[in-house]
C-alpha positions as CSV (number, residue, x, y, z in Angstrom):
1,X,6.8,14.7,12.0
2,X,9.3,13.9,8.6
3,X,7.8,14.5,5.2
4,X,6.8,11.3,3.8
5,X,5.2,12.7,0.9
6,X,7.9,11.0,-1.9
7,X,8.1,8.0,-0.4
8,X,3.8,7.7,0.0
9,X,3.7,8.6,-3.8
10,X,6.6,6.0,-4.2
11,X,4.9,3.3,-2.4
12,X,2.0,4.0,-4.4
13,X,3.6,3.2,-7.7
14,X,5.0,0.3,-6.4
15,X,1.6,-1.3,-5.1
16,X,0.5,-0.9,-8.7
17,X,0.0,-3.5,-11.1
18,X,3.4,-3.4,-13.0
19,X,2.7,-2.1,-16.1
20,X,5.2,-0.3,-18.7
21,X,4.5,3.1,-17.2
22,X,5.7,1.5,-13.7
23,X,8.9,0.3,-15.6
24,X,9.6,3.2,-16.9
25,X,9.2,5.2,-13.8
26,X,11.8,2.8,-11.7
27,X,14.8,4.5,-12.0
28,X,13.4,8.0,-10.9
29,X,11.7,5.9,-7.8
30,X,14.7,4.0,-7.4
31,X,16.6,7.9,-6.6
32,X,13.1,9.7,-5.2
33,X,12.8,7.0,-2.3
34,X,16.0,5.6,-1.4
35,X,13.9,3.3,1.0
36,X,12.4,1.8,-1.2
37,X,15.6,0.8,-3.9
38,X,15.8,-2.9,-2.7
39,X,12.0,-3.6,-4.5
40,X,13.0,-1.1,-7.3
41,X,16.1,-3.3,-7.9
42,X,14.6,-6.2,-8.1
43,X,11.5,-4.8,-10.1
44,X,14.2,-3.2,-12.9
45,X,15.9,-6.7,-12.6
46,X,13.0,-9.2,-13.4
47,X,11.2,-9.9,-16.7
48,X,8.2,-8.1,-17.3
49,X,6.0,-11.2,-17.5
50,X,7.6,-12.7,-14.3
51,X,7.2,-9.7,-12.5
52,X,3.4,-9.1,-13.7
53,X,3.0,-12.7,-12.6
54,X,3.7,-12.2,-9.3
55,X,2.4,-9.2,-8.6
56,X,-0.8,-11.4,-9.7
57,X,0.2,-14.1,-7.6
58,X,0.9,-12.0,-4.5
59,X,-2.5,-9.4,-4.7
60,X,-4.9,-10.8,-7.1
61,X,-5.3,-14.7,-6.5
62,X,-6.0,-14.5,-2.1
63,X,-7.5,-11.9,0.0
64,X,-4.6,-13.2,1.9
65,X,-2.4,-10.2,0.6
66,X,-5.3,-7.6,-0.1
67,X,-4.7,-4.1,-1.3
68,X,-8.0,-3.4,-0.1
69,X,-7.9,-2.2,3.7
70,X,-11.5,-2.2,4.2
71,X,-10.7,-6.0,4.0
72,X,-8.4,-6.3,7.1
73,X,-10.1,-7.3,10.9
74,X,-8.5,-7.0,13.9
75,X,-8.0,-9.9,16.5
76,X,-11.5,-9.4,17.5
77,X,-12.8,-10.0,13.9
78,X,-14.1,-6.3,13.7
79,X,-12.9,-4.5,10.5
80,X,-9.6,-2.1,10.7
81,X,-11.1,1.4,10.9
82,X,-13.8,3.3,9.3
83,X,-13.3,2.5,5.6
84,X,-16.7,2.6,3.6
85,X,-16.4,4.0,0.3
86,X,-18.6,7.1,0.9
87,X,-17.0,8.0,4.1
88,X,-13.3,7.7,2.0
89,X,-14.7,9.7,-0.5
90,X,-15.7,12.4,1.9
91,X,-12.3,12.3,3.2
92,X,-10.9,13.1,-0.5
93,X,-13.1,15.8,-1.3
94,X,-13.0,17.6,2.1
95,X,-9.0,17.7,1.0
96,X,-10.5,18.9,-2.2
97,X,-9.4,16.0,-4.4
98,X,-11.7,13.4,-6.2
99,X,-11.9,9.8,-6.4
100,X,-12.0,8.7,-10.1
101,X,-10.0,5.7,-9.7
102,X,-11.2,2.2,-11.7
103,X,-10.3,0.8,-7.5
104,X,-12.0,1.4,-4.5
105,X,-11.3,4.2,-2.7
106,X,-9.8,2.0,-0.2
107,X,-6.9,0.8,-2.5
108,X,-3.6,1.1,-0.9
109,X,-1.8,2.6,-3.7
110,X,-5.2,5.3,-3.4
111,X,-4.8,5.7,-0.2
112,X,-0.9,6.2,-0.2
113,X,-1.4,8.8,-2.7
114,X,-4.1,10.9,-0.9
115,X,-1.1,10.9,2.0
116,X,1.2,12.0,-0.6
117,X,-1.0,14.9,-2.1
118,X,-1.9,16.5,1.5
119,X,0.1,15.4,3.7
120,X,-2.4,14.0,5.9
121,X,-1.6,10.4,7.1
122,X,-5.1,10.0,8.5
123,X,-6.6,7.3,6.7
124,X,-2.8,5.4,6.5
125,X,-2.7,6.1,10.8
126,X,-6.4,4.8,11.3
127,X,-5.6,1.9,9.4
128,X,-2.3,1.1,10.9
129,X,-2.9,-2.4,12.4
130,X,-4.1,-3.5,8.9
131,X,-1.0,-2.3,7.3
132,X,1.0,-4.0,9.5
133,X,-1.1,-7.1,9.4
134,X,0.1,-7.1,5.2
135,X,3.3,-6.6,6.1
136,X,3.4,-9.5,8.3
137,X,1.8,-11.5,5.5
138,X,4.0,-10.3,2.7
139,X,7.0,-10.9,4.7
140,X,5.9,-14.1,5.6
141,X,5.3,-14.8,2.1
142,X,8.6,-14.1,1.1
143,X,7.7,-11.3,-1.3
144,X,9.9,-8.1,-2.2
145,X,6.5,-6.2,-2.1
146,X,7.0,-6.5,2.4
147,X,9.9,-3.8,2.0
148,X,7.7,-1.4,0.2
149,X,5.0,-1.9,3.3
150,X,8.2,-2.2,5.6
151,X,8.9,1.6,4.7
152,X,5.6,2.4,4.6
153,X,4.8,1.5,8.4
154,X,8.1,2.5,9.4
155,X,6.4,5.8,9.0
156,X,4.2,5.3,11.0
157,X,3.3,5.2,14.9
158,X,4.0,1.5,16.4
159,X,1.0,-0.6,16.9
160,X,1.2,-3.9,18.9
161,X,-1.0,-7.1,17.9
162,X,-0.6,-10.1,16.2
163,X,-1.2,-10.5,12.3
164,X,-4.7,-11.8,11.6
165,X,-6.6,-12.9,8.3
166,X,-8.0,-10.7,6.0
167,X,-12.1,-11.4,5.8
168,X,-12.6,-13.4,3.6
């Protein structure tokens, strides 16, 4: 299997609330991860309040767009995967990192950045009918943040089901 590890740690960034940090970082992600220079583009392009606005918009106002993948169900309304906090946390410690995040340990951007450290795509594998269920959404939204997911899962094995809700 590729390295993915730039382009986890990429995606990560991205998935971030959009701060000044992120800005300043666009033009190294824009050449780390040419995957993912569409969103950087249009992230470099936008005003900083419009683009912190929408990120707000797309993540923080519905569960229909969550960043939280203990969140997702499948078809059969059972969640995506074992995702409890203490059984995450295990994961990141048996790797030898440790959570300190303000998030969940189930936060995208955390996860993608666990894959990016070890090169284990584990959790991002286990979970990938929820990842594809955002990316579904987001694309169905009409969001630039779906490109970021859409190189994300095209990392990743195929899965085959149709998008469903996030619990709400």
């Amino acid at each position: 299997m590729p390295s993915f590890e730039v382009l986890y740690q990429a995606a990560a960034l991205c998935l971030t609330y959009p701060d000044e940090d992120f800005r300043a970082r666009l033009p190294l992600l824009r050449e780390a991860a040419p995957q993912l220079r569409e969103f950087a583009d249009h992230a470099a392009a936008a005003e900083p309040r419009e683009l912190a606005a929408h990120y707000i918009q797309v993540f923080e106002s519905t569960d229909r767009h969550s960043l939280y993948l203990s969140r997702w169900r499948d078809a059969d309304g059972r969640r995506v995967g074992d995702l409890s906090p203490t059984r995450l946390k295990d994961v990141y410690r048996a790797h030898g990192l440790e959570f300190a995040g303000e998030e969940l340990p189930d936060f995208l951007p955390a996860v993608l950045e666990f894959a990016a450290r070890t090169g284990d795509t584990v959790l991002l594998t286990g979970h990938r009918d929820g990842l594809e269920r955002l990316r579904c959404r987001l694309t169905d939204f009409g969001t630039p943040y779906a490109s970021v997911l859409d190189a994300v899962c095209a990392t990743l094995p195929t899965v085959c089901s149709s998008p469903e809700r996030p619990d709400s």
